[in-house]
N, C-alpha and C positions, 0 to 999 in steps of 0.2 A: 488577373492576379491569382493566385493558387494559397488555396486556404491553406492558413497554419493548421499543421494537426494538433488534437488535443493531446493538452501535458497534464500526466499528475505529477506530482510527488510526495511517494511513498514512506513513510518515516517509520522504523522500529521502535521507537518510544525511546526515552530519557535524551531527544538531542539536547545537546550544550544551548544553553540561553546565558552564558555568562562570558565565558570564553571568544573565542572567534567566529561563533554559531557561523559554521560554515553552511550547515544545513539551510535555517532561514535566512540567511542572506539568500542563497540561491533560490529560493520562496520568494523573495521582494526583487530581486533582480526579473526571473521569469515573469513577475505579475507587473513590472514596469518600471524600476527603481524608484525614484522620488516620485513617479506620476501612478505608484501603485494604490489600488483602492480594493484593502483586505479585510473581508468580515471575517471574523473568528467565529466557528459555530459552536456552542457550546453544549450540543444535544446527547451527548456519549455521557457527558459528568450530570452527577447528582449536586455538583459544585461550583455550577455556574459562574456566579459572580467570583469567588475566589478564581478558577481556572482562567475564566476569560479578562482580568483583571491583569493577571501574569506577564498573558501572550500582548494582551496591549501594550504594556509596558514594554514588553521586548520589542514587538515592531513598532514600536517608537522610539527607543533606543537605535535602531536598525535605520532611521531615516524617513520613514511610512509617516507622511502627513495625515491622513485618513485610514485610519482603522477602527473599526466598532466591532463592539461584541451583538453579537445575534443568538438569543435562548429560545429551543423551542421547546415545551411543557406538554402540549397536549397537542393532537393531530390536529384542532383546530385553529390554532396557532401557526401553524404549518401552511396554512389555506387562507390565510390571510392575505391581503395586498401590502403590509409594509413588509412580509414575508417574502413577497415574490419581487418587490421593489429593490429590498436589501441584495439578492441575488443578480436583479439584472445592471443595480447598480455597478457592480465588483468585478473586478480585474481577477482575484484569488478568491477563493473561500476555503477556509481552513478549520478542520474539524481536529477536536481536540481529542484527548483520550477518555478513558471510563469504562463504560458498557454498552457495543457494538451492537447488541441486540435492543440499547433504546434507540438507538437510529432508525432501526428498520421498522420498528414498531410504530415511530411517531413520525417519519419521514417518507415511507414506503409507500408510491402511490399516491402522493398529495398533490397539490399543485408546485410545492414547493420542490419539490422530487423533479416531476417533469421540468421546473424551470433548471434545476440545477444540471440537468441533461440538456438541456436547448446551449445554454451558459459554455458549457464543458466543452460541446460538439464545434460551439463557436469561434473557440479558444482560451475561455475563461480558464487559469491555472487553477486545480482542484486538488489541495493538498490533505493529509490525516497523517497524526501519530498515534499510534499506539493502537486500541481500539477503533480509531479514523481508519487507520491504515487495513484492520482487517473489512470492514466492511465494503472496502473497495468492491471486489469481486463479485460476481455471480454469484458465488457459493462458499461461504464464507465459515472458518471456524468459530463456533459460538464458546465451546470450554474444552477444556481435555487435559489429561493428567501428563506432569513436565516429568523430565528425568525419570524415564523410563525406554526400556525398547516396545518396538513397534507390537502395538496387540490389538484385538478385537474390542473393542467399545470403549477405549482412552479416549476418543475425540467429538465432537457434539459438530451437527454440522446445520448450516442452514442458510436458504437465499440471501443474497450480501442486496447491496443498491448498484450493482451493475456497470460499475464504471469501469473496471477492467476484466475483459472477458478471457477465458481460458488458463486462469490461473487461480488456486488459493494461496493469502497473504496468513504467515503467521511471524508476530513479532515479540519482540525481547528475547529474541532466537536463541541465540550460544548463551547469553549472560541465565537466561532460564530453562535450558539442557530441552529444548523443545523439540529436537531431532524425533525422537520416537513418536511424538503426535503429529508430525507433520508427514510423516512415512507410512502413515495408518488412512492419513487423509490422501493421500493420492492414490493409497492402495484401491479407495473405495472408490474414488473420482480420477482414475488413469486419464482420461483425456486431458485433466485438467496437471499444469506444471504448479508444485509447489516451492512457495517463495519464503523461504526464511529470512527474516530481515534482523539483523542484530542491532541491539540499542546504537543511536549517535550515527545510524548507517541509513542509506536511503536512498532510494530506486528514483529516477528521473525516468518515465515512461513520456515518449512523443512515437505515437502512429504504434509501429509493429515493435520499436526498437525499447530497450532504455539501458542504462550509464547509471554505477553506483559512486555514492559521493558519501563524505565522513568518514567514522575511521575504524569499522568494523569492515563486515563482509555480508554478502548474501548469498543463501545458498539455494540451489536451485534444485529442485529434486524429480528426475523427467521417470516417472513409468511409464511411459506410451511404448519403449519395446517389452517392457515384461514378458517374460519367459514363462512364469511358475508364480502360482501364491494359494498358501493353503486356505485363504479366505475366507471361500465356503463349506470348508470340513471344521474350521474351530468355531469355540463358542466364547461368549464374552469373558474379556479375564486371561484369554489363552494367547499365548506368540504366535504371530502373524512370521509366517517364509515367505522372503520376496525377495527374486533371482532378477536379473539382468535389469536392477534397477540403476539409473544414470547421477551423478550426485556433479553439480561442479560448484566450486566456491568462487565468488568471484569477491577482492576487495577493487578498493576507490579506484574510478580510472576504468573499468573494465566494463563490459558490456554484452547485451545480448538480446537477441532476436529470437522473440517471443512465437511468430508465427511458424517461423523455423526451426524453435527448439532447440538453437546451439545458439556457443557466444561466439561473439564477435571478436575474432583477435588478429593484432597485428603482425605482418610481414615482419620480417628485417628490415629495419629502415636504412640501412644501407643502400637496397636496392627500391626502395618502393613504400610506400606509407598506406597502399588501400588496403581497407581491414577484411580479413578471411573471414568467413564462417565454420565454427567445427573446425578447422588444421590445425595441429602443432604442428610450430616447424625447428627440428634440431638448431 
């Protein structure tokens, strides 16, 4: 039998919890419908029991027999056995929003870290909004200044928890004019694709591949051909130049291949339905 690859899902922060939450539906459906069993982690908020209070309510609204909320306070807490029980319990684990940088602080390297990696590898669904959603990555946006073009020292960057390699996640994208710091962040990490996720919008990642769902877009921003960038001639504060950088927006429905660095789009289905990489076709 060939193992399922691991899924996240990616969330830009403010999905619908009232409406049709297409989003978390798709969270309860991947972590097993009514046989799902969802910890909500609430280690990004300073508001714990209000935040994870919320999201109970909603996946229980949603059908979720079993869901608890899981706080963790201090790295020892993290290192615990109902810590690492909560985790191997769980079909999902779902990290809420706040502050990306208490993740990595109080999660980074614990046992609770390594099990969420064992968990993930295994096939556990590993979802985050908002601040969840940036600390995905290897290399993770920690602050940077919105509504602005791209410049020297807008953006704070630092080790994410690893789940998704070769990309930085930045979210509440379009509704928070965050174009400019996420074009500064790939400037200085080219290898790495930046993912702009716009609120109510969300990346389905399984293996190399993922499909955006909700009702924004994500945009993807590739510098790996860069041409030109004044980089290393300005100083903080200054406009950053960056030539033959790649941007594609993808809304709901659309997809793309992360290893390859292009989306994934369809044929004419007239003649065919297997999906192209990189072609438009008139």
């Amino acid at each position: 039998m060939s193992k399922r690859p691991s899924r996240l899902v990616i969330i830009g922060g403010a999905e619908d919890k009232q409406g049709d939450m297409e989003i978390l539906r798709e969270v309860v459906r991947l972590a097993g419908g009514k046989h799902a069993r969802i910890v909500v982690m609430t280690v990004a908020t300073e508001l714990p029991i209000e935040v994870g209070a919320e999201y109970i309510e909603v996946f229980d609204s949603i059908g979720v027999a079993d869901v608890r909320m899981f706080d963790v306070s201090t790295r020892e807490a993290a290192g615990a056995n109902s810590a690492i029980k909560a985790v191997e319990d769980a079909t999902c684990v779902f990290f809420t929003g706040g502050d990306q940088v208490r993740v990595t602080k109080l999660l980074g390297g614990t046992r609770m870290d390594a099990a969420l990696h064992r968990r993930f590898e295994d096939g556990m669904v590993l979802a985050g909004t908002s601040a969840g959603a940036s600390m995905m990555s290897s290399t993770m946006i920690v602050s940077g200044v919105s509504e602005t073009n791209p410049k020297i020292g807008i953006v704070e960057m630092a080790p994410g928890m690893e789940f998704l390699a070769g990309a930085v996640v930045d979210q509440h994208f379009a509704q928070r004019g965050r174009y400019g710091r996420l074009f500064s962040a790939v400037a200085q990490y080219p290898h790495h694709l930046g993912l702009g996720i716009d609120e109510n919008t969300a990346i389905v990642v399984e293996g190399q591949e993922f499909r955006v769902i909700g009702e924004g877009a994500v945009s993807v921003i590739d510098a790996g051909q860069l041409s030109y960038t004044n980089l290393e001639q300005v100083r903080n504060g200054d406009d950053l130049a960056l030539c033959s950088v790649t941007l594609h927006i993808l809304p709901k429905g659309h997809r793309f291949h992360l290893r390859d660095r292009a989306p994934i789009l369809q044929k004419d289905t007239a003649h065919t339905s297997e999906p192209t990489r990189g072609v438009d076709h008139q």
